[in-house]
C-alpha positions in Angstrom: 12.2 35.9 -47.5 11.0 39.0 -46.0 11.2 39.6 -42.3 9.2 42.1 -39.9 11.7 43.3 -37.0 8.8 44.6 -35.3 6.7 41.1 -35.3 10.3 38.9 -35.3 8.9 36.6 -37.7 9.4 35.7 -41.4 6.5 37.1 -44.3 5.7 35.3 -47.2 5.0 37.3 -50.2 1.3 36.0 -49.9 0.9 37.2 -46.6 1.9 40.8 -47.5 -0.4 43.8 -47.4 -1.3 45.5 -51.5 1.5 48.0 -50.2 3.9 45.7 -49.5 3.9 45.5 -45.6 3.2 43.3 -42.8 -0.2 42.7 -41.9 -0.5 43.0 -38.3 1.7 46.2 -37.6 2.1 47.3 -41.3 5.9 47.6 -41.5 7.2 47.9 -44.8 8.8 44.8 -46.3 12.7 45.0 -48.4 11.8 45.3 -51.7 15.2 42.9 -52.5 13.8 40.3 -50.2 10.6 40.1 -51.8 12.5 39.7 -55.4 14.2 36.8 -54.4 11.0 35.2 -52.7 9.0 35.5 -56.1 11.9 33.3 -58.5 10.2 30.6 -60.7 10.9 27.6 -59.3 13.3 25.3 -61.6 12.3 22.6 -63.8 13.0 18.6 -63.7 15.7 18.1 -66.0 15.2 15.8 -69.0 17.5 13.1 -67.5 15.4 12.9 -64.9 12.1 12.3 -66.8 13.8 9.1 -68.9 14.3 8.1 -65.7 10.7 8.0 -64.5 9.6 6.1 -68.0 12.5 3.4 -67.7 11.0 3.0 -63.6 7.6 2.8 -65.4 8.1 0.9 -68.0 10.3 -1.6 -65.9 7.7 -2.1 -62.8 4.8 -2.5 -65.4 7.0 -5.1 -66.6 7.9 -6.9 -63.4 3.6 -6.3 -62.5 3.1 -8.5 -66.2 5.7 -11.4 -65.0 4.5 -11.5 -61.4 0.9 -12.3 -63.0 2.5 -14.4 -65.2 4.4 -16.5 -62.4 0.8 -16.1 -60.4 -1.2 -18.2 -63.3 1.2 -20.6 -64.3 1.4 -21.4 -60.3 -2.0 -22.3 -60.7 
């Protein structure tokens, strides 16, 4: 995350100016800090998606009892 010494705070990559510097006193950013900033974020594993669908698929089944158990208490 780049940091301005001048403004002691941290920068997003956002917030920079087209030149790469802080936008109230214009210091120039590390180029290496900015790099890192800018990674792609990771993606959900597979795992964790069949996860999700068994949590889906067993709620919606629990929602179809309970309704079930509803009516026939009727």
């Amino acid at each position: 995350m780049p940091w301005c010494d001048p403004c002691d705070k941290y920068l997003t990559p956002n917030s920079l100016s087209d030149e790469g510097g802080c936008p109230t006193c214009d210091t120039k950013a590390d180029v290496q800090d900015m790099a890192a900033a800018v990674q792609p974020v990771a993606k959900a594993p597979w795992h964790f998606w069949v996860m999700v669908v068994a949590l889906v698929l067993y709620l919606g089944w629990r929602l179809i009892a309970g309704g079930i158990w509803i009516v026939d208490q009727i």
